[in-house]
N, C-alpha and C positions, 0 to 999 in steps of 0.2 A: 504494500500500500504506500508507501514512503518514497521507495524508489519513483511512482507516479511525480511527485512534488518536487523528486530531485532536477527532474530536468524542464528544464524554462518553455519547452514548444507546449508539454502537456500543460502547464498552468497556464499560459496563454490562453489557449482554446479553450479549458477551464472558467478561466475568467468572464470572455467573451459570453459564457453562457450563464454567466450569476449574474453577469451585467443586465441581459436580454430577458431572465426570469424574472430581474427585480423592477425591470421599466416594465414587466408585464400587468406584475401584482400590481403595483403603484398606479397604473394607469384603468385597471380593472375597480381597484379600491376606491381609487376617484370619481368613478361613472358608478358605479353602484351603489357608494354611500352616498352620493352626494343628491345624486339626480333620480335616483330609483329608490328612495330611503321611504317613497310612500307605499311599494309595494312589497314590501321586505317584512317578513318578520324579526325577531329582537334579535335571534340567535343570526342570522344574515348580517344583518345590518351591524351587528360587534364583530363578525368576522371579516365583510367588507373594510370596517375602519382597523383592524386588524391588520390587512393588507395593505393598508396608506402607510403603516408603520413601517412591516417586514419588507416592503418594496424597498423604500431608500438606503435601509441598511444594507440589503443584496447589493445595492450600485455602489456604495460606499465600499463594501467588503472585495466587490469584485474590482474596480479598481484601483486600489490597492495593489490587489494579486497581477491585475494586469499593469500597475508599474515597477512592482519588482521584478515580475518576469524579462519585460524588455530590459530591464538594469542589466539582470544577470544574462540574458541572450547578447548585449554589446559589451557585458566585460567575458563571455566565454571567446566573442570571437575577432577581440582585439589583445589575446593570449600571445605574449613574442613566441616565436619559436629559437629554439638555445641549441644553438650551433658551438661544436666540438673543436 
């Protein structure tokens, strides 16, 4: 499972996709709570606003991930090579 993490192409692509989950939520939680909150029942309508929360932290979290990844992808491959 770790080895996944070690390497900077999988966290990228990673990333790309906590990024895309959390504009999803975010953007679902705002149309539903906000504008469909008359047709919702209580347990909806707390899990819609729910999603307003869990969205920004997934873009927060995912970018992040997706700025260490490119860190470590331009220091893997501005590595000198050490000649003999």
């Amino acid at each position: 499972m770790f080895d996944f993490f070690l390497n900077p192409a999988n966290v990228l692509s990673l990333s790309t996709r906590v990024l895309w989950t959390g504009l999803v939520m975010l953007l679902t939680g705002i149309v539903g709570a906000y504008l469909l909150d008359l047709h919702l029942n209580l347990f909806g309508l707390v899990f819609l606003h729910a999603m307003t929360i869990i969205g920004p932290t997934l873009i927060k979290i995912g970018y992040v991930m997706r700025l260490l990844s490119q860190h470590n992808l331009r220091k893997t491959a501005h590595v000198p090579v050490m000649s003999h």
